[in-house]
DSSP file (Angstrom, degrees, kcal/mol; ACC not computed):
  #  RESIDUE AA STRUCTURE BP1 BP2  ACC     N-H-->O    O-->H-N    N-H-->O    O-->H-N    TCO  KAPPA ALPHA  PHI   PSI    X-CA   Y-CA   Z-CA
    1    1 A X              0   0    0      0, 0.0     2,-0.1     0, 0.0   135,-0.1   0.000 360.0 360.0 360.0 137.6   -4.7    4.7   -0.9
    2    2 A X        -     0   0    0    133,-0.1     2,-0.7     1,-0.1   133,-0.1  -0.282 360.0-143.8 -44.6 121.4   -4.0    6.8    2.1
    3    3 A X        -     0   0    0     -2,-0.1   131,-0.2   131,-0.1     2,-0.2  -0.597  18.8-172.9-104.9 149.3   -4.3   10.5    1.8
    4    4 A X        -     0   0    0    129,-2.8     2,-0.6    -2,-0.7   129,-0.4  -0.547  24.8-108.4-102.2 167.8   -1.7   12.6    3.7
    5    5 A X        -     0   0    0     -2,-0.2     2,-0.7   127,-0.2   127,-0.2  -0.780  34.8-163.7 -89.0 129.7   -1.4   16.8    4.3
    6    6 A X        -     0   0    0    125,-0.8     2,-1.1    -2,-0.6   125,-0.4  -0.836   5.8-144.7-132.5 157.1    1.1   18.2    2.6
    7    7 A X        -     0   0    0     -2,-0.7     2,-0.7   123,-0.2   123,-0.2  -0.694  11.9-168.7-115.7 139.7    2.5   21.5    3.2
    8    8 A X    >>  +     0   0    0    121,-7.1     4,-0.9    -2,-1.1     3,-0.8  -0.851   9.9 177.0 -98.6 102.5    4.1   24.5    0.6
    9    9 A X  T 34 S+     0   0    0     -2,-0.7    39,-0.6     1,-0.2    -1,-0.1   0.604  83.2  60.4 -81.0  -9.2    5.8   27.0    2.8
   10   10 A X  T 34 S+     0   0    0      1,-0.1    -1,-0.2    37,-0.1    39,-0.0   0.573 101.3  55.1 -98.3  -9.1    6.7   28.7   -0.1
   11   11 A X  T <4 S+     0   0    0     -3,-0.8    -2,-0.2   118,-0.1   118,-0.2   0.666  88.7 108.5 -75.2 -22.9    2.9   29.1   -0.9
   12   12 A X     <  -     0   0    0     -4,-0.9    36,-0.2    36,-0.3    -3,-0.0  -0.287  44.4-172.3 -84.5 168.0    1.8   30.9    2.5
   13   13 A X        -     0   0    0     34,-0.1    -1,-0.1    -2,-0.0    36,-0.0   0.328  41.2-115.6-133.5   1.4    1.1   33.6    3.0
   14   14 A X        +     0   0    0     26,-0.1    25,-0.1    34,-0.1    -2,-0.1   0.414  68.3 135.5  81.1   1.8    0.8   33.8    6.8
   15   15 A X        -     0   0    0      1,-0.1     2,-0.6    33,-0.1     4,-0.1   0.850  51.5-150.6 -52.5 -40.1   -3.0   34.5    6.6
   16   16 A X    >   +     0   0    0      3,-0.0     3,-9.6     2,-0.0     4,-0.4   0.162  54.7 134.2  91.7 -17.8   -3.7   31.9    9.6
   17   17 A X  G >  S+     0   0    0     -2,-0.6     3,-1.8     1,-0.3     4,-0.5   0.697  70.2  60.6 -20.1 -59.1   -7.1   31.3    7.9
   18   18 A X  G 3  S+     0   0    0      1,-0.3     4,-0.4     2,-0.2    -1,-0.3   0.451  97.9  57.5   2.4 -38.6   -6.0   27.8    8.6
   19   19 A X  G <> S+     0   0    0     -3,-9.6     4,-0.7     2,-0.2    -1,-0.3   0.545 108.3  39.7 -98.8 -18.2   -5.9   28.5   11.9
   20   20 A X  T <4 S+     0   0    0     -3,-1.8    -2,-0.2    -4,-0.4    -3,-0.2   0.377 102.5  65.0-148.2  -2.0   -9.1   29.5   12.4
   21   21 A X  T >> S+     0   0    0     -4,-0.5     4,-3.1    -5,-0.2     3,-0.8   0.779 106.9  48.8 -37.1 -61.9  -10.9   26.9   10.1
   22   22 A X  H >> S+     0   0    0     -4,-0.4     4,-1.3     1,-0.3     3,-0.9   0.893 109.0  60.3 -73.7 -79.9   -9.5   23.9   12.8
   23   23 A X  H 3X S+     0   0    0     -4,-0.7     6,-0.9     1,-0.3     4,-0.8   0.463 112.4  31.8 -58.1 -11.5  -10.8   26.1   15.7
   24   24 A X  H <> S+     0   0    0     -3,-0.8     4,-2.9     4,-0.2    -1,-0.3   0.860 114.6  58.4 -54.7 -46.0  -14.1   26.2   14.7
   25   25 A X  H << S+     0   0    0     -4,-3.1    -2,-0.2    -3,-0.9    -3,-0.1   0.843 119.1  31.9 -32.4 -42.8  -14.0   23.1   13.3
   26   26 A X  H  < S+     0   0    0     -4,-1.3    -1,-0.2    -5,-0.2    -3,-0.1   0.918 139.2  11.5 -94.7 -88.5  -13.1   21.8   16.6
   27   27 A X  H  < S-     0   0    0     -4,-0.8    -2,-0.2     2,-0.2    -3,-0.2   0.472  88.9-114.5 -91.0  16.0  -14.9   24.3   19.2
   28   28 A X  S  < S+     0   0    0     -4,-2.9     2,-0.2     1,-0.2    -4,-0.2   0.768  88.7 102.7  46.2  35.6  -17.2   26.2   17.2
   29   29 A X  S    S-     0   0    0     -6,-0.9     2,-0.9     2,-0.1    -1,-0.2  -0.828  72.1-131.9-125.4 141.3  -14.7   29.6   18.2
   30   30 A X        +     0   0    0     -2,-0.2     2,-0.4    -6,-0.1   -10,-0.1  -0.849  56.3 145.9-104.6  95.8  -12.2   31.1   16.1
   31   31 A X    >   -     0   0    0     -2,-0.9     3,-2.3     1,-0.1     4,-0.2  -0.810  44.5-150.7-135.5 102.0  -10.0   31.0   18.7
   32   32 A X  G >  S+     0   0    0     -2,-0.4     3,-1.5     1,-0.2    -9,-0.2   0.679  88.4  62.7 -39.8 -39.6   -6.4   30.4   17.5
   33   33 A X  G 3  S+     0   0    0      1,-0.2    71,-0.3     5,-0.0    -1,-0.2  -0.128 101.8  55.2 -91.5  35.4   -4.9   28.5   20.7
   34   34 A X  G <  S+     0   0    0     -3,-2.3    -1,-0.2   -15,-0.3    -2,-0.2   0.349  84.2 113.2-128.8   7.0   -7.5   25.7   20.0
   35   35 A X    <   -     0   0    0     -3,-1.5     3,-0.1   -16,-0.2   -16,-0.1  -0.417  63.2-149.9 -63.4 137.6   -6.2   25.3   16.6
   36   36 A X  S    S+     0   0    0      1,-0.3     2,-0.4    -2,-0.1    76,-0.1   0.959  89.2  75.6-108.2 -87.5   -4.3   21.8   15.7
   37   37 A X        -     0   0    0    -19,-0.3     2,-0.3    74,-0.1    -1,-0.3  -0.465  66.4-171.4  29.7  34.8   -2.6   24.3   13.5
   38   38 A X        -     0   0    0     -2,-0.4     2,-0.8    -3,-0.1    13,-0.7  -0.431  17.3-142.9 -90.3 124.5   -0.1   27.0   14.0
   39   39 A X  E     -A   50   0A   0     -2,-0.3     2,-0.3    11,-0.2    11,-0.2  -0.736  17.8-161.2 -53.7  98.7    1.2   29.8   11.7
   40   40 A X  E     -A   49   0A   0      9,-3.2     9,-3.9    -2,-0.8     2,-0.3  -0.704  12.2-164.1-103.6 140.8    5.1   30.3   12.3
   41   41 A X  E     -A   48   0A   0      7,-0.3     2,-0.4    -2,-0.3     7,-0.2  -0.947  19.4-168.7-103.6 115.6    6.3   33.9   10.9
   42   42 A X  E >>> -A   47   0A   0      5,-3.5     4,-1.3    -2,-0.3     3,-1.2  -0.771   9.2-176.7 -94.1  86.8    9.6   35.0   10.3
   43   43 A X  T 345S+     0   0    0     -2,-0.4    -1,-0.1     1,-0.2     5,-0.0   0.736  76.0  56.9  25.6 -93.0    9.3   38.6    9.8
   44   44 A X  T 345S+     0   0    0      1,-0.3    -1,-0.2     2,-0.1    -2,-0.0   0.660 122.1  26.8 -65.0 -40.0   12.7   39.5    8.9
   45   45 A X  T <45S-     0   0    0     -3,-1.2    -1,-0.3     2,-0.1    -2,-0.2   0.449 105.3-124.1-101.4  -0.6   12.9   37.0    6.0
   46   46 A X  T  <5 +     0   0    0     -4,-1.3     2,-0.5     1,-0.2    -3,-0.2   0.996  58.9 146.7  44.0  82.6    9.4   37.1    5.4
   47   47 A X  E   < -A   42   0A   0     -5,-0.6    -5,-3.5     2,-0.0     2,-0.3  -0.974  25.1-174.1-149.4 135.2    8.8   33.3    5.7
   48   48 A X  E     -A   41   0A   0    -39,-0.6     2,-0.3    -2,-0.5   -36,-0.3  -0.982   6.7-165.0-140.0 140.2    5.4   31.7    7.2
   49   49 A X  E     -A   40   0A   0     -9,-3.9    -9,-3.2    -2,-0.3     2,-0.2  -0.997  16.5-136.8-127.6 128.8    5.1   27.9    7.8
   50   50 A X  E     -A   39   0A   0     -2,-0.3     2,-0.3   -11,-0.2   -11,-0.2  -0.638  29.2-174.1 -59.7 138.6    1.8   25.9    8.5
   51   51 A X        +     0   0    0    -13,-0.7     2,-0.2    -2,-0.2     3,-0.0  -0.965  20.0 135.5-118.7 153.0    2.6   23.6   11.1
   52   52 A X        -     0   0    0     -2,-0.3    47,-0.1   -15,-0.2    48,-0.1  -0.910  66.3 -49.0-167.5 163.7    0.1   20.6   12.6
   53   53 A X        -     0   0    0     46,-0.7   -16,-0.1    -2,-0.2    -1,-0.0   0.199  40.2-150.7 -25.7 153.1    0.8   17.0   13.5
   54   54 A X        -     0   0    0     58,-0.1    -1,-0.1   -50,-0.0   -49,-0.1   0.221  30.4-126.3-118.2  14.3    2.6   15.2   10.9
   55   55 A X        -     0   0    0     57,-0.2     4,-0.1    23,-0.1    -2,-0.1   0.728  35.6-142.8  38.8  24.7    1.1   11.9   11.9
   56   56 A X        -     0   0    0      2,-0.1     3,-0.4    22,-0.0    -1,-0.1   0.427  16.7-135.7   4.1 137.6    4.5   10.2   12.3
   57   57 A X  S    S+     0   0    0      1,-0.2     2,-1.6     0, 0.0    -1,-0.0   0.935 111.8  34.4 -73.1 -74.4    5.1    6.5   11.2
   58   58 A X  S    S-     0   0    0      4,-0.0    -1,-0.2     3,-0.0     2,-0.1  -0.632  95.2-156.3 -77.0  71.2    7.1    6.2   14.7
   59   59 A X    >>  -     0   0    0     -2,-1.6     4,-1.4    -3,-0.4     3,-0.5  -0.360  13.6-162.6 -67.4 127.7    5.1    8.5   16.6
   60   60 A X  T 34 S+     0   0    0      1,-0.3     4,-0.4     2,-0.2    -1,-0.1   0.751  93.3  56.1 -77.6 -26.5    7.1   10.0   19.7
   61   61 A X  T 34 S+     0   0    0      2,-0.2     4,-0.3     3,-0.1    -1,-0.3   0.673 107.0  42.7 -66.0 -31.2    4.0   11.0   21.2
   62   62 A X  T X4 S+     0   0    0     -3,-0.5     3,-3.7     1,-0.2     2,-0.9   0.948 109.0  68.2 -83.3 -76.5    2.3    7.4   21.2
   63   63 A X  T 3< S+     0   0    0     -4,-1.4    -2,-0.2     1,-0.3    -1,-0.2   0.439 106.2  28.5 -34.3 -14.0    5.5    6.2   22.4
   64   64 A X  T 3  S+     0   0    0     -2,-0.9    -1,-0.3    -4,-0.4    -2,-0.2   0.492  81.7 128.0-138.5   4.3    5.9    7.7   25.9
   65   65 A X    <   -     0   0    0     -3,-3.7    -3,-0.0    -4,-0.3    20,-0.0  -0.443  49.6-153.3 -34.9 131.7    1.9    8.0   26.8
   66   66 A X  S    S+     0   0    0      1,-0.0    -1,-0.2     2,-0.0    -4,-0.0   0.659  94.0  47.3 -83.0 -25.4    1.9    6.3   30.1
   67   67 A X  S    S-     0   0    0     -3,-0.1    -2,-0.1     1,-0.0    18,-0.0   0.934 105.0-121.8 -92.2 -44.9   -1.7    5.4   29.4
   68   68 A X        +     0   0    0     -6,-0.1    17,-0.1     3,-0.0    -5,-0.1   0.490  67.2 143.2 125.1  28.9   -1.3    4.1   25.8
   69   69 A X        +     0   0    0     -7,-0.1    12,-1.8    15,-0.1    16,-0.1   0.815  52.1  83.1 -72.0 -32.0   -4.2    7.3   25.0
   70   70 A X        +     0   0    0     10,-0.2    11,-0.3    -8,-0.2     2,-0.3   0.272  57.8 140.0 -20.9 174.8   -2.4    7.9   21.8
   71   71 A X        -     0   0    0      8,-0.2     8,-1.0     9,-0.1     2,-0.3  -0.869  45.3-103.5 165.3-160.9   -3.2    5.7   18.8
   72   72 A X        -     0   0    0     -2,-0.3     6,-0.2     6,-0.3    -2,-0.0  -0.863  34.1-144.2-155.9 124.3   -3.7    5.9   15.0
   73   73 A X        -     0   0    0     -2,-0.3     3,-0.1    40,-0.1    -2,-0.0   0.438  29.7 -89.6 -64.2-175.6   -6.8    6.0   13.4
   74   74 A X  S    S+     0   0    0      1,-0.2    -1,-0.0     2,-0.1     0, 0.0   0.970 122.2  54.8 -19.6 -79.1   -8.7    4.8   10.2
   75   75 A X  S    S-     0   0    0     38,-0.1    -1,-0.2     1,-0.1    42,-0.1   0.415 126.0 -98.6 -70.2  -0.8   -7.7    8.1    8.3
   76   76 A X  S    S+     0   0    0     -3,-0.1    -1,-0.1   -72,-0.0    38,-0.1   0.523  85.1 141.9 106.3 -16.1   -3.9    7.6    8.9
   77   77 A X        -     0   0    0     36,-0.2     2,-0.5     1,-0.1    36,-0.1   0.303  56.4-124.9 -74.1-173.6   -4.5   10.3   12.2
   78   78 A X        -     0   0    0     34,-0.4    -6,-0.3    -6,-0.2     2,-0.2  -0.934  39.9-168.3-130.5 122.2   -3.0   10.3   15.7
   79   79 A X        -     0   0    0     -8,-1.0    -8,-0.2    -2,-0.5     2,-0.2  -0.506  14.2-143.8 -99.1-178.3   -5.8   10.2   17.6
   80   80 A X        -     0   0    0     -2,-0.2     2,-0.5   -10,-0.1   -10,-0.2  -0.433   6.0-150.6-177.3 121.0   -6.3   10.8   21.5
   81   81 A X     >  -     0   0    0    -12,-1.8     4,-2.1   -11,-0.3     3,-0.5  -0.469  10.0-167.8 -70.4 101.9   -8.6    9.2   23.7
   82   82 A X  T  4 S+     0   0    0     -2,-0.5    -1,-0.1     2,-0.2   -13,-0.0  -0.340  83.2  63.8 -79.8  51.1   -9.2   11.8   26.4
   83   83 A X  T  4 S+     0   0    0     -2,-0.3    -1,-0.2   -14,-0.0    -2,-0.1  -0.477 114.9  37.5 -88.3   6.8  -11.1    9.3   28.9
   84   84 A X  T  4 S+     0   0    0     -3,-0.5    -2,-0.2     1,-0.1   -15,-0.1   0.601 101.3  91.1-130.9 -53.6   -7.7    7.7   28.9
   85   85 A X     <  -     0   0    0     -4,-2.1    -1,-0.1   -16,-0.1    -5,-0.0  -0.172  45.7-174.8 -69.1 133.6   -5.4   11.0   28.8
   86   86 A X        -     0   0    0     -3,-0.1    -1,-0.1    22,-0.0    -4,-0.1  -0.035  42.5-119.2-126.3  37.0   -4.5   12.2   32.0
   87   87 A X        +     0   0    0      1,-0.1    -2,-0.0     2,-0.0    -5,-0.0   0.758  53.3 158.7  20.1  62.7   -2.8   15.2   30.5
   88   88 A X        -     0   0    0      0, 0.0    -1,-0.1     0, 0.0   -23,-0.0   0.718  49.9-133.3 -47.4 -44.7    0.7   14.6   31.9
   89   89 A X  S  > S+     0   0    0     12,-0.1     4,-1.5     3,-0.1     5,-0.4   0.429  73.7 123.5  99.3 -29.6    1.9   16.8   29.1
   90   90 A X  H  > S+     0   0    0      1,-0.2     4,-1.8     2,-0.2   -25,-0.1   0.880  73.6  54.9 -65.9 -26.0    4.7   14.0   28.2
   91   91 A X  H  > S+     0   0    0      2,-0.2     4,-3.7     3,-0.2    -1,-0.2   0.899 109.6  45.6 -69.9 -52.9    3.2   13.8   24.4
   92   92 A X  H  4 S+     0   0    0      1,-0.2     6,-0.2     2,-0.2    -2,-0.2   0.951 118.3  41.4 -57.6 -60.7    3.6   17.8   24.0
   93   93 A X  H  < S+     0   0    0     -4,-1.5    -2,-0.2     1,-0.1    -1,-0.2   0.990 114.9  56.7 -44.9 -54.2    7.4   17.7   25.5
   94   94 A X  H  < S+     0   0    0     -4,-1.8    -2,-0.2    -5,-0.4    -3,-0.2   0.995  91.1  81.3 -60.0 -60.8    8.0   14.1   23.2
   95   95 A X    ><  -     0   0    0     -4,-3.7     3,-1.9     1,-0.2     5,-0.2   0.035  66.5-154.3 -57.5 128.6    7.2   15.5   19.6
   96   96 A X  T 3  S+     0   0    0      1,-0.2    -1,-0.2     2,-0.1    -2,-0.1   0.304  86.1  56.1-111.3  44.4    9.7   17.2   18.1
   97   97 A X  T 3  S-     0   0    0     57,-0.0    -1,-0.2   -46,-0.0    -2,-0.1   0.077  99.1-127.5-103.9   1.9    7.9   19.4   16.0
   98   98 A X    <   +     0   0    0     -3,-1.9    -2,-0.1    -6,-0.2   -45,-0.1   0.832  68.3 134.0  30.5  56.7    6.1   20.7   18.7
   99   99 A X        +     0   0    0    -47,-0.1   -46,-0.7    -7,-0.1    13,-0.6   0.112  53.3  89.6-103.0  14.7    2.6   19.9   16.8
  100  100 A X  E     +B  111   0B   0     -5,-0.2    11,-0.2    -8,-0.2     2,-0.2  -0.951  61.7 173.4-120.3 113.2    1.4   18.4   20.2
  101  101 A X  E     -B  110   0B   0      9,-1.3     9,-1.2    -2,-0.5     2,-0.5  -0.502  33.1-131.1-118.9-176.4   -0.1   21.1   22.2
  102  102 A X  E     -B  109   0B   0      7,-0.2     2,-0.4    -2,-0.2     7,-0.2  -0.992  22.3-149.7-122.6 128.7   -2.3   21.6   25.9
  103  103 A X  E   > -B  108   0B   0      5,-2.6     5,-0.9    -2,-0.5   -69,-0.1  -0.785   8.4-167.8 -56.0 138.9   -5.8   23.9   25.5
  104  104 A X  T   5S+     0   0    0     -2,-0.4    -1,-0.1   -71,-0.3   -70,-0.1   0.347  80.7  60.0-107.8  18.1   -6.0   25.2   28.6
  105  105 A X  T   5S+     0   0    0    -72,-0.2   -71,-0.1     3,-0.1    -2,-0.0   0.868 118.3  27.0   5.6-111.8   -9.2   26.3   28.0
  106  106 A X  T   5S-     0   0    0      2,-0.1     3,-0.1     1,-0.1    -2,-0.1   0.395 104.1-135.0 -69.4   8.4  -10.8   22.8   27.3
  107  107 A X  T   5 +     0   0    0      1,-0.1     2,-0.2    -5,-0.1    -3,-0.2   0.821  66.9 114.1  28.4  69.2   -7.9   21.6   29.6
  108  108 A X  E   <S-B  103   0B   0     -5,-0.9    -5,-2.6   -22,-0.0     2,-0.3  -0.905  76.2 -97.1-171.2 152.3   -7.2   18.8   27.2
  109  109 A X  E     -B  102   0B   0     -7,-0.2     2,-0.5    -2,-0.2    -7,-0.2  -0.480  40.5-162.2 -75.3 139.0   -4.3   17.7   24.6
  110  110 A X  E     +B  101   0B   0     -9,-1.2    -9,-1.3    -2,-0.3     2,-0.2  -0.836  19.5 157.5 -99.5 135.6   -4.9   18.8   20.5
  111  111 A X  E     -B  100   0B   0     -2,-0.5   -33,-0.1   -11,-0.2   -11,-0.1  -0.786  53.3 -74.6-156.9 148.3   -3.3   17.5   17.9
  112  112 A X        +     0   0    0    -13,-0.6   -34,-0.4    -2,-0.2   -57,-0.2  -0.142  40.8 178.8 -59.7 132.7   -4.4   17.4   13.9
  113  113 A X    >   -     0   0    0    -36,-0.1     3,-0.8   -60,-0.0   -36,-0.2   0.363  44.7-116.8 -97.9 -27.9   -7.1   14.9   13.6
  114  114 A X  T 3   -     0   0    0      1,-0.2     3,-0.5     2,-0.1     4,-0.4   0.193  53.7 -97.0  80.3 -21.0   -7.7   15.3    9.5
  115  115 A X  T >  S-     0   0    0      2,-0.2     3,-1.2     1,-0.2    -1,-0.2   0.923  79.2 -47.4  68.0  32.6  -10.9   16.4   10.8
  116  116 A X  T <  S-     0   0    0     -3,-0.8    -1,-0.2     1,-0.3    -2,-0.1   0.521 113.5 -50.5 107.5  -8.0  -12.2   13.0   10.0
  117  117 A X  T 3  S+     0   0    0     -3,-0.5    -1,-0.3    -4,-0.1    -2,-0.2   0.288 130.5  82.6 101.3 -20.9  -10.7   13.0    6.8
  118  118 A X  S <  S-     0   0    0     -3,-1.2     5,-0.2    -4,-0.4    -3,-0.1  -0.467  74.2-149.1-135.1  46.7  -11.8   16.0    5.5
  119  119 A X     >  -     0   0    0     -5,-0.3     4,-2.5     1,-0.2    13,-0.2   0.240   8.9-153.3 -45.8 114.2   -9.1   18.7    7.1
  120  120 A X  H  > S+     0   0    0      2,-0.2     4,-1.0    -6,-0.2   -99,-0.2   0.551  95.4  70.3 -50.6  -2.7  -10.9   22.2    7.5
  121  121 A X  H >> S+     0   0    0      2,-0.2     3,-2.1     3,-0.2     4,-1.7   0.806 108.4  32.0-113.3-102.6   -6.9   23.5    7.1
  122  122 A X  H 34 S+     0   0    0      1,-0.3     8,-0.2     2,-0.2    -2,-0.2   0.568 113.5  57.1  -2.6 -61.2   -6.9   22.5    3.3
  123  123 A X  H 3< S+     0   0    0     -4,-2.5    -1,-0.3     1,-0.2    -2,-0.2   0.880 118.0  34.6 -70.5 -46.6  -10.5   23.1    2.5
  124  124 A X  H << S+     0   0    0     -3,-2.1     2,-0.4    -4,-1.0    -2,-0.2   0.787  85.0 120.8 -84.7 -36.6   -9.9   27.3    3.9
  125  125 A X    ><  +     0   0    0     -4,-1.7     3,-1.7     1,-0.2    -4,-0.1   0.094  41.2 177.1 -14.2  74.0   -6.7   27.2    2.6
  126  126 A X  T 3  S+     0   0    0     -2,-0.4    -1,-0.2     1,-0.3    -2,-0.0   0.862  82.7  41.9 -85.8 -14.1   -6.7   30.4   -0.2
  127  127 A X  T 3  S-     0   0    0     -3,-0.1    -1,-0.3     1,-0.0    -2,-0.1   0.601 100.7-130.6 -94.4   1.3   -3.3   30.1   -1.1
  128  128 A X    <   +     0   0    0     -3,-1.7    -2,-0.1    -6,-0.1  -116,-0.1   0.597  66.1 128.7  71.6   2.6   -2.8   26.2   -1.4
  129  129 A X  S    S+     0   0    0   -118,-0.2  -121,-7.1     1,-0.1     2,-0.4   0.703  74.9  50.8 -80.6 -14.9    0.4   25.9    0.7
  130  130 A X  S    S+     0   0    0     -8,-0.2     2,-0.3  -123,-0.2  -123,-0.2  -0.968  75.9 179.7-122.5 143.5   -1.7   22.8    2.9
  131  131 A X        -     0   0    0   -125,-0.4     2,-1.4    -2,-0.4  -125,-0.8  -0.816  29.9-140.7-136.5 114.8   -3.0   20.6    0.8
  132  132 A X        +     0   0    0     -2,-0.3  -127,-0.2  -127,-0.2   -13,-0.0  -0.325  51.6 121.3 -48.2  35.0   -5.2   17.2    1.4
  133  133 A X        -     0   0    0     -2,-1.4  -129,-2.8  -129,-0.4    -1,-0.0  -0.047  60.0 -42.1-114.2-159.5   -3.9   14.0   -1.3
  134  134 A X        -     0   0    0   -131,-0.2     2,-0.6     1,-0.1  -130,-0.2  -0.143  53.7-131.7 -55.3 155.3   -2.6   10.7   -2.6
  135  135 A X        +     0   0    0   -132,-0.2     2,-0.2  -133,-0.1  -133,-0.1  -0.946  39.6 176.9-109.6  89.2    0.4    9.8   -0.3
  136  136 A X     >  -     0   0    0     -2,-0.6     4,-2.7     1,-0.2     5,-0.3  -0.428  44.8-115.0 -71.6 174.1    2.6    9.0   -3.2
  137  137 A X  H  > S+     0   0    0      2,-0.2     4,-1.9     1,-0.2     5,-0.2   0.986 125.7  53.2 -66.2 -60.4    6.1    8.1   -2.4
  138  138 A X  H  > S+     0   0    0      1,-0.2     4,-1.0     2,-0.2     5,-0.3   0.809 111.5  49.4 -50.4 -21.2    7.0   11.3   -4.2
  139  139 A X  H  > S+     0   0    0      1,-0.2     4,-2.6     3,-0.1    -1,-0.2   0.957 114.7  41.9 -70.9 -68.3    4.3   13.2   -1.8
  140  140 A X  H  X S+     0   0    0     -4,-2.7     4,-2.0     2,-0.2    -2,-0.2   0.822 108.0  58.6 -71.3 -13.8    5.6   11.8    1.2
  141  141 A X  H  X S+     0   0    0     -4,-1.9     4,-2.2    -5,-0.3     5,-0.5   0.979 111.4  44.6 -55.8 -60.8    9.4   12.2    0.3
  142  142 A X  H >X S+     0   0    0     -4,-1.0     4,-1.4    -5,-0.2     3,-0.7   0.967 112.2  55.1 -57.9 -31.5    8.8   15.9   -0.1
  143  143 A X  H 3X S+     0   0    0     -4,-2.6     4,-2.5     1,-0.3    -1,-0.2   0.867 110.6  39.0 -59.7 -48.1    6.9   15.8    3.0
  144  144 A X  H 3X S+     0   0    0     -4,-2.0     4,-2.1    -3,-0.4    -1,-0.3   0.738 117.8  52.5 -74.1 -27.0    9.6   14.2    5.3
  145  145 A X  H <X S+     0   0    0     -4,-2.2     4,-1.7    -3,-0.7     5,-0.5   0.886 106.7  48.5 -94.3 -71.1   12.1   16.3    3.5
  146  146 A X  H  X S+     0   0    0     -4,-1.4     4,-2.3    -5,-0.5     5,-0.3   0.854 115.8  53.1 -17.9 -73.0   10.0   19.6    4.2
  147  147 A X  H  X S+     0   0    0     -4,-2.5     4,-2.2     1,-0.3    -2,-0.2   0.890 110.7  40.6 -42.2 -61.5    9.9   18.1    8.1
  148  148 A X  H >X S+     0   0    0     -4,-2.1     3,-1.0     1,-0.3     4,-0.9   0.940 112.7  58.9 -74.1 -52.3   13.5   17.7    8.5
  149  149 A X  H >X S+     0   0    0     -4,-1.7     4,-1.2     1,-0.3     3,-0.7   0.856 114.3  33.2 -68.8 -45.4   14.0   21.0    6.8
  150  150 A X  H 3< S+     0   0    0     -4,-2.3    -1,-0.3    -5,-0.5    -2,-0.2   0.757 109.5  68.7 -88.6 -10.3   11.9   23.2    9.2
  151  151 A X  H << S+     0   0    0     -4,-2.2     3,-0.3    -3,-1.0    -1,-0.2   0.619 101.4  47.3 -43.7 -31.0   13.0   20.9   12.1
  152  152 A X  H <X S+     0   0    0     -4,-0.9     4,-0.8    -3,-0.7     2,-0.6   0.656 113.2  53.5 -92.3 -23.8   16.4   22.3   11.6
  153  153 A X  T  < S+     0   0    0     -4,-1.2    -1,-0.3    -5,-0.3     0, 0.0  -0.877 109.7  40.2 -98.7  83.5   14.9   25.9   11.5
  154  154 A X  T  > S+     0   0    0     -2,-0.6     4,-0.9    -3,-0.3    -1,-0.2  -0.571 108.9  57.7-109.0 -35.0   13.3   26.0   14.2
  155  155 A X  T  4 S+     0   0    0     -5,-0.2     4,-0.3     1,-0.2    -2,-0.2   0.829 116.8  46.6 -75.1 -25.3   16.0   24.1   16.5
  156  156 A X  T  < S+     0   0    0     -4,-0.8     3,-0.4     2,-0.2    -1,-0.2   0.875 105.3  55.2 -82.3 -50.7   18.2   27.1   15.1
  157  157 A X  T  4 S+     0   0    0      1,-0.2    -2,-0.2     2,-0.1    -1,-0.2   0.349 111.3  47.0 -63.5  -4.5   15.6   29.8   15.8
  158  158 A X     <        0   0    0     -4,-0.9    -1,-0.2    -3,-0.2    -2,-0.2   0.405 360.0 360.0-109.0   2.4   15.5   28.7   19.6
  159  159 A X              0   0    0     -3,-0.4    -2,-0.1    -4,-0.3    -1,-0.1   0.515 360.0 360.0 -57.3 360.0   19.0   28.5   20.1
């Protein structure tokens, strides 16, 4: 069975440790803005959410590549073939989780990979709020319901 990320927002703890697992993983830097990963803060309520791709059934990002450089892997992933990407940027704009981001650094699009399978985000994790498993239905239910829930908070916090 396919295993999916799921995420506890009520477990973080805003440590970013997460964040800085996937950028090594990925460039061998702990450099947060290469991370597939972001830690969102609210202060004021004291509230921190892991975001990274959510590997979408009906990925918006696949969908409006002009090049078709999108795709979905083995592991369940969104991948992207940079020998194909000609980092239009339309992928980052599409998703609307904003979990599709530009390095501008490695001047190339990120987005969570699973690391292969084995997501460095999970594995560093000290509090447990992302966590690697089974995609039960009950797994992915909370999961899409988690999505839509910070989807609305965040569309609220940039209004």
């Amino acid at each position: 069975m396919a295993k999916v990320l799921t995420l506890a927002p009520e477990k973080c703890t805003g440590c970013q440790t997460c964040e800085l697992a996937c950028s090594f993983k990925h460039t061998q830097e702990f450099r947060p803005g290469a991370s597939r990963v972001s830690v969102l803060t609210w202060e004021s309520v004291g509230v921190s959410v892991p975001m990274m791709c959510l590997q979408c059934d009906d990925a918006a990002c696949m969908k409006v590549c002009p090049m078709g450089a999108i795709s979905k892997s083995d592991t369940g992933a969104m991948m992207v073939n940079e020998a194909r990407c000609i980092k239009c940027k339309m992928c980052v704009t599409a998703c609307p989780f904003g979990n599709t981001a530009y390095d501008a650094v490695e001047m190339k699009i990120i987005k969570c990979d699973l690391c292969g399978g084995e997501p460095e985000c999970a594995r560093f994790c000290p509090s447990g709020a992302i966590t690697f498993r089974e995609a039960a239905t009950a797994t992915l239910s909370k999961k899409r319901a988690y999505a839509a829930k910070f989807k609305d908070l965040l569309q609220e916090v940039s209004e």
